[in-house]
N, C-alpha and C positions, 0 to 999 in steps of 0.2 A: 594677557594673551601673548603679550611679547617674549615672555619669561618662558610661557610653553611651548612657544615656537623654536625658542633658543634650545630648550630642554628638549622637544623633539628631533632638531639637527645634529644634536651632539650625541644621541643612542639614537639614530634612526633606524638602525636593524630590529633591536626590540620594540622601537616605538610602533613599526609597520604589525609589531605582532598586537599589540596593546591596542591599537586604532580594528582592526580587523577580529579582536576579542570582545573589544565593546560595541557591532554591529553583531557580530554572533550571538551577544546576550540581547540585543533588546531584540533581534528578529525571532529568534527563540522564545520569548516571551510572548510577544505577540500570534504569533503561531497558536502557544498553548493557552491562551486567549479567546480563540476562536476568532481571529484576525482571518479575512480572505485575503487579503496581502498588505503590505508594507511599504510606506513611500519615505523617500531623505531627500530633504531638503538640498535642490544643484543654483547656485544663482549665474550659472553658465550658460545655463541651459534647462533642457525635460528631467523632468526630475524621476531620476533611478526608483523601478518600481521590482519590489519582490512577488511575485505572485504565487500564491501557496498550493495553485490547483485544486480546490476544495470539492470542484464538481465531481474529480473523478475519485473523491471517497464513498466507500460503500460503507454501507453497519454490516455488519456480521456479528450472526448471534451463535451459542455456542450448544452442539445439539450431544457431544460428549466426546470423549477421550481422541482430541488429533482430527477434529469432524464439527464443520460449522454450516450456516447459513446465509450466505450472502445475498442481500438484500437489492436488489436492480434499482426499486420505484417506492419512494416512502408515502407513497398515496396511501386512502384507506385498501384500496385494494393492492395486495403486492404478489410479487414475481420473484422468484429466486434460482439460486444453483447451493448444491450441494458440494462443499468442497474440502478437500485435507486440509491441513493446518501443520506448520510446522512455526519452531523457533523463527523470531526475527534476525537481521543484522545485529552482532553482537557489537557494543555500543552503541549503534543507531537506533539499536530497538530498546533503550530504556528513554527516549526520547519520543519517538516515534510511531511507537506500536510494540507489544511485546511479539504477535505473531504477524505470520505472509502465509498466503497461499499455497497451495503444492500441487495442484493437479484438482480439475473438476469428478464429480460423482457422479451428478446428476441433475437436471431441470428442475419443481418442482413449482407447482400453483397452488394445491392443496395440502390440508392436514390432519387426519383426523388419529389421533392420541398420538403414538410412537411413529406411526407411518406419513411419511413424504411422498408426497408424490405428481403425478400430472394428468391431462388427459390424454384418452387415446389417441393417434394421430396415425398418419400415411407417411413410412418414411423408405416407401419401396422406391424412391425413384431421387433419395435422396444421394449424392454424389459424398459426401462426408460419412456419411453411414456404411456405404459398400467399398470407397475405397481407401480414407482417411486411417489415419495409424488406429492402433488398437485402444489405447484409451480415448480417443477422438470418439470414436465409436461405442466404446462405452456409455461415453457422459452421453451420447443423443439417443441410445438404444436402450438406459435406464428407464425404466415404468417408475419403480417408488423403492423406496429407502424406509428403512426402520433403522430408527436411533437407538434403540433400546440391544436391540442384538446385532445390527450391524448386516440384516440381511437384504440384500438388492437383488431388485427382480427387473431383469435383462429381457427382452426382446426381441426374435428375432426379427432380422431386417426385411421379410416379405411379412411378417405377421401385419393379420389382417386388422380391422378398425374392431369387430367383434372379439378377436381373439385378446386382443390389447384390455379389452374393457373385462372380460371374463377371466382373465389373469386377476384383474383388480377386485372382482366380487368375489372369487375364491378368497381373498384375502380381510373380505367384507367392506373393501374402499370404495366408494361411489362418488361419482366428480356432479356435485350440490355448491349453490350459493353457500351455504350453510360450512362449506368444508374448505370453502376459498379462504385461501393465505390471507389474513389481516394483522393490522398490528393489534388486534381484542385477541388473534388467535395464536400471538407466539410470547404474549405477555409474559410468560412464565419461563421463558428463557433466556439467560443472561448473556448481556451484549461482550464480545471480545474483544479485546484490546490488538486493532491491528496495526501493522505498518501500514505507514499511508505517505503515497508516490510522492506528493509535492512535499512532505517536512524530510522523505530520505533525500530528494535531488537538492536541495536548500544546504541543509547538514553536509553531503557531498560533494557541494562547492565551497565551501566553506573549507573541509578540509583540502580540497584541492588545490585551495588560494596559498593557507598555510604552507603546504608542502609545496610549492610551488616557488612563493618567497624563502624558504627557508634553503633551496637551492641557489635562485638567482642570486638574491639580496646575499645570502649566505659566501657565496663567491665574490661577489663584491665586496664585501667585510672584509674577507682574506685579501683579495686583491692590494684591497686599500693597508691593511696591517702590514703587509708585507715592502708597499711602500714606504710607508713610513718609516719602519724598522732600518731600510739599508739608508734613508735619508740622515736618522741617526746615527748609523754608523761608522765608527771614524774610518778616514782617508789611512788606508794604509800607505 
């Protein structure tokens, strides 16, 4: 121990990076472990806890090209929203998640073949509907989504509970136990690899720290070289 103490004061600019590499690899690990968080040993004190946020991951499953389903409640009965998909944080998303979010579609309870969708509802008096931005208004005025051709069937915002529901049987959709989102009824579609909040904020403290010593600490290296150097230097 003594020997590495000596060996860490004597390179302590790279040691601080070497100490700060080997908590990034075992919290990394533990993470893709399926760790909810991580604790280090303090004999100071509360012992430093990493916490990974796990609650706030969802499954999202993938319904085709840039177009997934995100998952609210992993009960037998589930809820969703229909949303875009794009590329992750490059770097952070071969860690993390290959894709993130991009904007909502749609709600969605039910399912029956290609078509997503929910039930009728009243959303005349709803304040997001009539004055909320345009896609705001979109995702709450979507009826149902077809995966297969990408077609969405919109709403208008006085449409009535009748009207709502006869858009849907035009289309042959009828809101039945039998049609309700389950995990028996998305079986057949493969889960996507998202970004997930607590491994991206984890990973960008991480590099925060580094870049962060690498200026202080960094300066202080120079500081101190630069001491040294005219100490060396002869008396003219």
């Amino acid at each position: 121990m003594q020997a590495l103490r000596r060996l860490f004061l004597q390179h302590w600019f790279g040691g601080v990076f070497v100490l700060l590499g080997a908590i990034w690899l075992v919290t990394t690990i533990a993470w893709l472990f399926g760790a909810q968080s991580i604790s280090f040993g303090n004999r100071y004190g509360p012992r430093p806890t990493i916490d990974f946020m796990r609650e706030h991951d969802r499954t999202v499953v993938g319904l085709g090209e840039g177009v997934g389903l995100e998952l609210d409640e992993a009960g037998p009965v589930l809820h969703g929203s229909i949303v875009k998909l794009e590329s992750g944080l490059p770097v952070l998303c071969w860690i993390c998640g290959y894709h993130d979010t991009a904007g909502g579609i749609g709600m969605v309870d039910y399912r029956r073949g290609d078509w997503f969708y929910r039930e009728p509802r009243d959303e005349s008096g709803s304040y997001e509907a009539r004055q909320g931005r345009a896609e705001s208004r979109d995702f709450i005025l979507t009826l149902a989504y077809n995966r297969a051709t990408g077609e969405r069937v919109r709403v208008d915002v006085d449409a009535t509970f009748d009207e709502q529901q006869q858009a849907l049987a035009q289309r042959g959709l009828a809101v039945d136990e039998a049609s309700r989102l389950a995990l028996a009824t998305i079986g057949d579609l493969p889960t996507v690899s998202m970004m997930r909040e607590g491994c991206a904020i984890v990973q960008a403290a991480f590099v925060a720290a580094a870049l962060l010593w690498l200026v202080c600490g960094g300066t202080a290296a120079l500081i101190g070289w630069a001491i040294r150097r005219r100490r060396r230097a002869p008396e003219s």
